[in-house]
C-alpha positions in Angstrom: -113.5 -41.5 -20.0 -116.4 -43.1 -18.0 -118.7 -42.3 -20.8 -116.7 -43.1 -23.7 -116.0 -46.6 -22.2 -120.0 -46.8 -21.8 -120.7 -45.7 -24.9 -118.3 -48.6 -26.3 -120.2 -51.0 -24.1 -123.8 -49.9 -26.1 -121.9 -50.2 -29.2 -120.9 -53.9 -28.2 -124.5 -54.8 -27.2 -125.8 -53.3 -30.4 -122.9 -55.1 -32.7 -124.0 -58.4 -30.8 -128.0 -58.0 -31.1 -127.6 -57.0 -34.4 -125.0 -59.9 -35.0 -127.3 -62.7 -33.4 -130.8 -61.4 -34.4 -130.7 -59.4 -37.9 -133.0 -57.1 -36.3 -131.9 -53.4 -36.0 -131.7 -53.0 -32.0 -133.6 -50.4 -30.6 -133.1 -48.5 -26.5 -135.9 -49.9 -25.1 -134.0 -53.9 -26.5 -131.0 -53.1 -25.3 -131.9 -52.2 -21.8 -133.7 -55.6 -21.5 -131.5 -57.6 -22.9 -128.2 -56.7 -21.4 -127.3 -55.5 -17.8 -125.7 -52.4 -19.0 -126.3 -50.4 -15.5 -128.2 -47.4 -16.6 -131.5 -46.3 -17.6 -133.5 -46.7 -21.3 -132.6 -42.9 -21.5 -129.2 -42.9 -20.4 -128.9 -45.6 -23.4 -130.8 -43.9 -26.1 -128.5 -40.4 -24.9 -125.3 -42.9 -26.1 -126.9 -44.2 -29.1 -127.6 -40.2 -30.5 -124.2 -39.8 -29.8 -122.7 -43.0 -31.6 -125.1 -42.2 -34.3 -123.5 -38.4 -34.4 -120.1 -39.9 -34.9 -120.8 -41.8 -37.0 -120.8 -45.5 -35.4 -124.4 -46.5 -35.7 -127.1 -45.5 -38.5 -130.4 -45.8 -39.3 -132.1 -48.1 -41.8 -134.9 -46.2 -43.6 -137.3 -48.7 -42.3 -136.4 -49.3 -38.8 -136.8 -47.3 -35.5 -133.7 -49.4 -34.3 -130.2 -48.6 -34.7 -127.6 -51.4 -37.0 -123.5 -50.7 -36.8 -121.7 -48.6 -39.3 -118.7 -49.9 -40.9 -116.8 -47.6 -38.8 -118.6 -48.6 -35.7 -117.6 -52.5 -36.9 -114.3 -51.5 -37.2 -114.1 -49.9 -33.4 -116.2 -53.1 -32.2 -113.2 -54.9 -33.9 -110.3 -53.0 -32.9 -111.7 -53.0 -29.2 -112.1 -56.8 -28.8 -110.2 -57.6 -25.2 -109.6 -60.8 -26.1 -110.9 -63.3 -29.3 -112.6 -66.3 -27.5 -110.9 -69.2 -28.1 -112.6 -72.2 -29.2 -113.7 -74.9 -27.5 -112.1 -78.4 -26.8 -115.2 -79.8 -29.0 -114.5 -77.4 -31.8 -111.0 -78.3 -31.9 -111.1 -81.6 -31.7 -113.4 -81.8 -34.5 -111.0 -79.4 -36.5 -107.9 -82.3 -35.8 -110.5 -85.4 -36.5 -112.0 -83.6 -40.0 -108.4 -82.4 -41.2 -106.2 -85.8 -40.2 -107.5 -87.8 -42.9 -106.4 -85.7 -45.6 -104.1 -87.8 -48.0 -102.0 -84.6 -49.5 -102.0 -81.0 -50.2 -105.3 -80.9 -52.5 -107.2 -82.5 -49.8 -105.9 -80.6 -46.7 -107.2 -77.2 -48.3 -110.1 -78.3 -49.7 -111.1 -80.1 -46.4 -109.7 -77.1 -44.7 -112.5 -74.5 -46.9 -115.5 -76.8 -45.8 -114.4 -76.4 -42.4 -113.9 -73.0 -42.4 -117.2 -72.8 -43.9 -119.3 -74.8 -40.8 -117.8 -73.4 -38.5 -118.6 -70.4 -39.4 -121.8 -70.4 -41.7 -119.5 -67.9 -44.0 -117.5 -67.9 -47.5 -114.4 -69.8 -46.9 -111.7 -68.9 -49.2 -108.1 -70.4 -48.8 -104.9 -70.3 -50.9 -102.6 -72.6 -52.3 -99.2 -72.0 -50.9 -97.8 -69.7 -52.6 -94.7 -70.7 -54.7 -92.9 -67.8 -54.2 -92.4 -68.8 -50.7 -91.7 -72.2 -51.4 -88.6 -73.8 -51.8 -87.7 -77.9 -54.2 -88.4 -80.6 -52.3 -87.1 -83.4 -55.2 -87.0 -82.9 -58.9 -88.5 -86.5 -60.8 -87.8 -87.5 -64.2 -90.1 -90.1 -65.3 -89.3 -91.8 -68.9 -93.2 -91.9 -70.8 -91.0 -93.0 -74.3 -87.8 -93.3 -76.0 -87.8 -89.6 -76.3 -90.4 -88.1 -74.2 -89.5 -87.1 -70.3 -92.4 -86.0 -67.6 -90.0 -83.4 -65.1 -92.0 -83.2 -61.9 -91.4 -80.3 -59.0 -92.3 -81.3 -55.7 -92.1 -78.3 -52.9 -91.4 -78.3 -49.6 -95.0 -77.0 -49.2 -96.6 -80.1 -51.1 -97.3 -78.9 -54.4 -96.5 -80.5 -57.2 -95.9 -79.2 -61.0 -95.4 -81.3 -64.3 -94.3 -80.2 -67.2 -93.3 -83.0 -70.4 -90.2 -82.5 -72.6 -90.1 -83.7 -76.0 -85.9 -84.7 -76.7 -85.0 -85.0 -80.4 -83.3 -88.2 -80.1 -83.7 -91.0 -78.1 -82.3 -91.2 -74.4 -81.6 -94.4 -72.4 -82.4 -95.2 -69.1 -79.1 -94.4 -67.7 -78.9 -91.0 -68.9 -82.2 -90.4 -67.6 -81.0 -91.6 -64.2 -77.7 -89.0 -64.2 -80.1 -86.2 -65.4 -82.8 -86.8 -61.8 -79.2 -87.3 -60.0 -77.9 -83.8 -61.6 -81.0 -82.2 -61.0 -81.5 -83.2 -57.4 -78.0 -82.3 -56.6 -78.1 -78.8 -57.5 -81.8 -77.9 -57.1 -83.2 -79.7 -53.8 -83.3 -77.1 -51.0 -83.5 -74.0 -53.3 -85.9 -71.3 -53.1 -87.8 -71.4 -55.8 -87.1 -67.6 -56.6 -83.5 -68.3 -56.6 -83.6 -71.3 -58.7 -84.3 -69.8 -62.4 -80.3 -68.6 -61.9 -79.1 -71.9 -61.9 -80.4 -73.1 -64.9 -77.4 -71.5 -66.9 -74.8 -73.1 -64.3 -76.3 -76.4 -64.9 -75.4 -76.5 -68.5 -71.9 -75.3 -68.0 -70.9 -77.6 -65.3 -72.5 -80.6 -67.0 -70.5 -83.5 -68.1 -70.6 -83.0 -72.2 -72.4 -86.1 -73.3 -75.9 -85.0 -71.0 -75.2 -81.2 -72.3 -77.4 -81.8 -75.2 -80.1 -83.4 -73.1 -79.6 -80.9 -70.4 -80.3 -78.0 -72.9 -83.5 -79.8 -74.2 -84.7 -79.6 -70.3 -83.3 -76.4 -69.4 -86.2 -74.4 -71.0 -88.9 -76.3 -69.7 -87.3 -76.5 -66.4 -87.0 -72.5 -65.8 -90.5 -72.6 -66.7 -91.5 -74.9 -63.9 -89.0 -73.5 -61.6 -89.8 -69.7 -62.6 -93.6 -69.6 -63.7 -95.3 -72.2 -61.9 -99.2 -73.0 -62.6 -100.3 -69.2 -60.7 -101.4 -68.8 -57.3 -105.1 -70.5 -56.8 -108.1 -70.3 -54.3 -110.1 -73.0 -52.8 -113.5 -71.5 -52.2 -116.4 -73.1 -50.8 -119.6 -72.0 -48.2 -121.1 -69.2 -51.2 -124.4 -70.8 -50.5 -124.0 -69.3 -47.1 -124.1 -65.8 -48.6 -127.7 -66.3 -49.2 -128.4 -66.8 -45.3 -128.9 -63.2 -44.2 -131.2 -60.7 -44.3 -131.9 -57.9 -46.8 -129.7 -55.5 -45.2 -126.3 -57.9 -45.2 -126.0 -57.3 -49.2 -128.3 -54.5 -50.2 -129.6 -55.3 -54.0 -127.2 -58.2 -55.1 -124.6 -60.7 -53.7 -124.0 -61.2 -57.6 -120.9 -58.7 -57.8 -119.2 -60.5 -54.3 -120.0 -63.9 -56.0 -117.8 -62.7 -59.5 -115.1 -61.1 -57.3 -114.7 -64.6 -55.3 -115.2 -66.5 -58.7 -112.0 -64.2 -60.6 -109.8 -65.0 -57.5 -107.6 -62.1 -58.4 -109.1 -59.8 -55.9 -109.0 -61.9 -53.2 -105.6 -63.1 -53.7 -104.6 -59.6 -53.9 -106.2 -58.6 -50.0 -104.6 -62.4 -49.2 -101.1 -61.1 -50.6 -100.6 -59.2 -46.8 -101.0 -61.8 -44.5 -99.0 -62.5 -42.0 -99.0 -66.1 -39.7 -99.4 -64.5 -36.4 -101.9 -61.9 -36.9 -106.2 -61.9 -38.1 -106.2 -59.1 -40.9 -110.1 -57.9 -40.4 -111.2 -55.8 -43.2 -114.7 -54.2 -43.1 -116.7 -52.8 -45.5 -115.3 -49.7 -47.6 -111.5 -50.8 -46.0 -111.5 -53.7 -48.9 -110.5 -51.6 -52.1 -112.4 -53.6 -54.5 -116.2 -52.3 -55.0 -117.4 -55.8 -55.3 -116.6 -56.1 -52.0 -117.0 -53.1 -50.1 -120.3 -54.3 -48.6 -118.5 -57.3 -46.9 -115.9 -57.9 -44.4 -113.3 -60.4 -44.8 -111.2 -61.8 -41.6 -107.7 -63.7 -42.9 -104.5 -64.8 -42.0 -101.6 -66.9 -42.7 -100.9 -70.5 -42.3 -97.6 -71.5 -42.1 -95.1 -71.5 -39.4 -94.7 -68.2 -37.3 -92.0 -67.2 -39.5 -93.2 -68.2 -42.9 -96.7 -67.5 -44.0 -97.4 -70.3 -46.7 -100.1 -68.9 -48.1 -103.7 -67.3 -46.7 -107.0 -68.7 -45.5 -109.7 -66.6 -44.4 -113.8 -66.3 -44.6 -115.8 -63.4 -46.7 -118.7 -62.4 -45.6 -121.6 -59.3 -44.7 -120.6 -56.8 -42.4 -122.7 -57.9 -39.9 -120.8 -61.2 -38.8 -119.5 -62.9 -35.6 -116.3 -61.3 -35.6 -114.9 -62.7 -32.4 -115.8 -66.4 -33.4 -114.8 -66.1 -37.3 -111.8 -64.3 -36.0 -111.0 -67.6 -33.6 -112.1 -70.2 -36.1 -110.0 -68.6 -38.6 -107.0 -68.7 -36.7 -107.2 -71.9 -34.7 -107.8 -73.6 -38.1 -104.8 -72.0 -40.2 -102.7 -73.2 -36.7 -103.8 -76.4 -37.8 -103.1 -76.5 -41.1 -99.6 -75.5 -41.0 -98.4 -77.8 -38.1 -99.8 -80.7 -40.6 -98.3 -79.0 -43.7 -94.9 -78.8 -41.2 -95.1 -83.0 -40.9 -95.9 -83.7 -44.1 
């Protein structure tokens, strides 16, 4: 046991060196750089054995040693504790994210963060509208026979969609229609709403019927196929920080992947609000991204993930402080997303 918990303490010191310096870490390094209680031999001993199973490797043009995805993964999955951050750090995370004026500005203040604080890709999701439930329904008149219908959710987004009537509607009816709306719409779960649309129309007093049926098709298409789920991304220029070894070749096929959305929306599609999802290397399914590592989680309250943020980057990243910046900053946005 004594030597497998040594052996993980090498790895660590190799995963940080590695981490901090972009310079594959060698014995001789290692012994002066961290108090790690035996001798250069003892050391190079545990690094033939990480390298056996698998943990370490060896670039072609290095005598040092840089972490395998596996050994990432065992770096990750052995972390005691994720530092949290520091007052400073969090008090710039409140001061940058209080001015935001509404949804759109909270995430996309909310990616630039992300992205300082932790010199990666910073990708974050729209809340999902599956999860979200009507806030208020608006009917705004534009003409005599053209209506704007406006969804506002509980999570802050809003949809519009315009009707075209074929005759003209006066103000009052317009006014029973946002009253009939509100009535049976406000508080429902978006997933559950598309199967009261029919109900509407039976239940509706007969001179709005007509006008009811003229909304109803547009309105199940708010209610049922809102605009599709969308990413904020921002920090790609960071991807061109590291060395040759983060993204051997290109960055070019991680940059597409981030730019379609889709796969990244797909690996956000499993977060959860209390936990940081680390995936590393060959664990992301998508080829474009099997030479990075992606740290996510949910923002939300603890029992409803809104939606994901999270930060993309090469293997060879700060997990412990992307890990904490990632989570202290998705606590932040959904207790502001809770007010508003």
């Amino acid at each position: 046991m004594a030597h497998d918990e040594r052996r993980l303490e090498v790895l660590r010191a190799i995963v940080q060196d590695y981490v901090s310096t972009n310079d594959p870490v060698g014995s001789k390094a290692l012994a002066e750089r961290h108090d790690l209680g035996v001798s250069p031999a003892t050391i190079r001993n545990d690094m033939a054995v990480l390298e056996e199973q698998g943990y370490i490797t060896q670039p072609h043009t290095s005598a040092g040693r840089v972490p395998t995805d596996k050994g990432y993964r065992l770096f990750v999955d052995r972390l005691s504790a994720v530092k949290p951050l520091s007052m400073a750090e969090r008090r710039a995370i409140e001061r940058f994210l209080d001015g935001a004026v509404d949804l759109h500005d909270v995430l996309s203040r909310t990616v630039r963060l992300l992205a300082q604080l932790t010199r990666q890709v910073a990708v974050v999701q729209y809340p999902t509208l599956s999860r979200s439930a009507v806030r208020h329904l608006e009917v705004v008149q534009l003409a005599a026979a053209r209506l704007m219908l406006v969804l506002i959710t509980d999570t802050g987004r809003v949809e519009q969609r315009i009707v075209d009537t074929p005759v003209d509607i006066d103000a009052d009816a317009v006014a029973e229609l946002r009253t009939l709306l509100n009535a049976a719409f406000v508080g429902v779960k978006l997933t559950d709403a598309g199967d009261k649309v029919p109900d509407l129309l039976e239940t509706a007093p007969p001179h709005l019927r007509g006008l009811i049926a003229t909304v109803s098709s547009t309105l199940l298409e708010t209610l049922v196929e809102p605009s599709e789920d969308r990413l904020v991304i921002g920090g790609t220029a960071n991807l061109a920080r590291g060395g040759a070894l983060d993204f051997p070749g290109t960055v070019r096929p991680l940059l597409e992947a981030l730019e379609e959305q889709v796969v990244v929306l797909r690996l956000m599609g499993q977060v959860d609000a209390s936990t940081v999802l680390v995936r590393i290397g060959e664990e992301n399914a998508h080829e474009a991204l099997t030479g990075a590592s992606f740290v996510s989680v949910g923002y939300g309250s603890p029992d409803r993930a809104l939606g994901g943020l999270g930060v993309v980057g090469p293997t060879r990243m700060d997990y412990p402080g992307n890990m904490a910046a990632v989570r202290a900053v998705a606590r932040y946005v959904g207790h502001l997303l809770a007010e508003s």
